[in-house]
N, C-alpha and C positions, 0 to 999 in steps of 0.2 A: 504494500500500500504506500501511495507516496501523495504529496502537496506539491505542484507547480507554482512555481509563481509566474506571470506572465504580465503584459503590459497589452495595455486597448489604447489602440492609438488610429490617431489617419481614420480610414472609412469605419474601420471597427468602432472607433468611437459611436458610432449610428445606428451599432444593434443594441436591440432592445434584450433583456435580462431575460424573458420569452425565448428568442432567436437566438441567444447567448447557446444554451441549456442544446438545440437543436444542433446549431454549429459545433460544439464541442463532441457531440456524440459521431457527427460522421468525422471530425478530424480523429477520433479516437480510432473508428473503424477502419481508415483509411492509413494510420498508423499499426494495425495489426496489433491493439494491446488487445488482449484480453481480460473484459472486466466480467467484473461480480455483479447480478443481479438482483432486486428485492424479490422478496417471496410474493405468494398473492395471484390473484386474475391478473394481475394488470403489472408482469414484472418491466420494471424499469432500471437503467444500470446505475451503479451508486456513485453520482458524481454529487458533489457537493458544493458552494459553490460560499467565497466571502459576500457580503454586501453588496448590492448592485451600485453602481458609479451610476450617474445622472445622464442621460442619454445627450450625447455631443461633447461632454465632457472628457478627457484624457485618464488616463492611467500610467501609470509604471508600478502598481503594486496590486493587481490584482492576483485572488487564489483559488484555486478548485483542488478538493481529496479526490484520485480514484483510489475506488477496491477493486485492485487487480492482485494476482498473484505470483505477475513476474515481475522479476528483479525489477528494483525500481530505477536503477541505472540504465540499464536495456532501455525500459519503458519510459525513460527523458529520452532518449537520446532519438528512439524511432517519434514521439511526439513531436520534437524538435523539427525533424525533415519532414514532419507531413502538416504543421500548423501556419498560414498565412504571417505573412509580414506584422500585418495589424495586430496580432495573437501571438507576439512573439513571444517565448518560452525564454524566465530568463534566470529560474537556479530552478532547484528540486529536495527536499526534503524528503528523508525516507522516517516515514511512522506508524505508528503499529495500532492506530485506530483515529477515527474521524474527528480532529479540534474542533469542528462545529463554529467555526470562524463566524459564522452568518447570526449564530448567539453571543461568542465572546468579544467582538470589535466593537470598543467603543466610540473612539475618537479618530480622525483621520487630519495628514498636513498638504493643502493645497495653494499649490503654486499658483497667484497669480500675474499675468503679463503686464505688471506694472513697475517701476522701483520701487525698492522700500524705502519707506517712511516711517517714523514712528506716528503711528498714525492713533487715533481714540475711538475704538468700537464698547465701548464701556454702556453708550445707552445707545444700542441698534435698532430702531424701527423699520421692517421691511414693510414692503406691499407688493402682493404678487395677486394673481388670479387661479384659484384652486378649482376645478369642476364649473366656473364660467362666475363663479362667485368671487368679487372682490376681499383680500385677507388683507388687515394689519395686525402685524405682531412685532413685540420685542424679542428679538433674539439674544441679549447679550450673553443670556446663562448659557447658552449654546457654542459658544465662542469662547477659547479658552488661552488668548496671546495672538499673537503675532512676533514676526522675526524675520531674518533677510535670509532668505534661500540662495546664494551665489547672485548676491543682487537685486535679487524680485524679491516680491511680498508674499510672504508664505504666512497662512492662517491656519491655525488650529482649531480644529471645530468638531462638533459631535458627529457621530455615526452609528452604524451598526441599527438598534430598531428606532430609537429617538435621534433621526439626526436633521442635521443642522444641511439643506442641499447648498453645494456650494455655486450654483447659479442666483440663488437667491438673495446672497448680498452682493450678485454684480452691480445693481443700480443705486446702491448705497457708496461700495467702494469706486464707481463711477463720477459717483457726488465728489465725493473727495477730492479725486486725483482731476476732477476736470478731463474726463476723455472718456471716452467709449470700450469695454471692455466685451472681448468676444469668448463666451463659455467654449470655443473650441480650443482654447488657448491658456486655459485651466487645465492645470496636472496635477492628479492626487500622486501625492511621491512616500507616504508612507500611513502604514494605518498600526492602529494601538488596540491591546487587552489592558483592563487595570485587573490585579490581583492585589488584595491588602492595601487597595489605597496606590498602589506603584504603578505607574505607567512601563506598561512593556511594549516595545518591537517586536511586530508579529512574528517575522523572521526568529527573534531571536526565544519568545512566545514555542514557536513548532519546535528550535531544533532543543530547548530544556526539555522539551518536555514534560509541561507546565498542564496540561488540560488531562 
């Protein structure tokens, strides 16, 4: 059994978390892994998947479990040659049962294409459009810092089942900086578990062996 990590980027950015689940199952099959399936009428393979990224949005730290039974070195390395650009494959963890990432992630840090500033999200009021209905909310409890990512504005923000979407304060951090900011141009560059209060690196989270 192993954890891929991969990155959604470019067109991939544009599948939906739906289309995600489908796509992965033929690059798997097209890869020659052999997975494990559920029990039941309606068996399906155990692919498992982190927190869905916001649709247009980027990545470099997404995750899927499979339960497969071969080596899990083999079975990066044939994933690797059969999974598109977008879906690039880019380390591998070998583990010995499902982290459930899609329960344990809380908080995630995205990049955005602006410089840093020390900038004051301390009292955030968004407005977006939910099901055609106008929302305002404060987000600030959702937002947990900022800091300079090699330059740009990196924000820390919730995730996993309470999160914070990070298109949602483009027209807030838009206010700010005076310029237009485009969600395809947003990269989530890392996501986090807390244990005891600690903020962990999911990477570092799979390979302790913590879940």
């Amino acid at each position: 059994m192993l954890v891929i990590k991969y990155q959604k980027k470019g067109d991939a950015s544009f599948i939906s978390h739906i289309d995600l689940l489908k796509h992965m199952g033929r690059i798997i099959r097209r890869a020659d892994i052999p997975m494990n399936f559920s029990k039941g009428f309606n068996p399906h393979p155990l692919l498992f998947f982190s927190p869905p990224m916001v649709l247009g949005g980027q990545s470099e730290c997404e995750y899927v479990f499979l339960s497969t039974e071969m080596n899990s070195e083999e079975a990066f390395r044939r994933y690797k040659g059969a999974v598109p650009e977008g879906l690039m494959a880019l380390e591998f963890f070998d583990v010995k049962k499902n982290p459930n990432l899609q329960a344990e992630i809380e908080i995630a840090d995205y990049v955005y294409p602006v410089e840093y500033r020390d900038i004051d999200l301390s009292d955030c009021v968004i407005r977006y459009t939910k099901k055609g209905e106008e929302k305002e909310e404060n987000v600030s409890s959702k937002i947990f810092g900022t800091f300079s990512e090699n330059g740009k504005l990196c924000v820390r923000m919730a995730a996993g089942n309470s999160p914070l979407r990070p298109d949602r304060i483009i027209g807030k951090l838009s206010e700010i900086y005076n310029e237009e900011i485009s969600l395809t141009e947003v990269v989530k560059v890392r996501q986090y578990v807390k244990k005891d209060g600690e903020l962990i690196n999911v990477d570092d989270f799979i390979k302790e062996g913590k879940f």
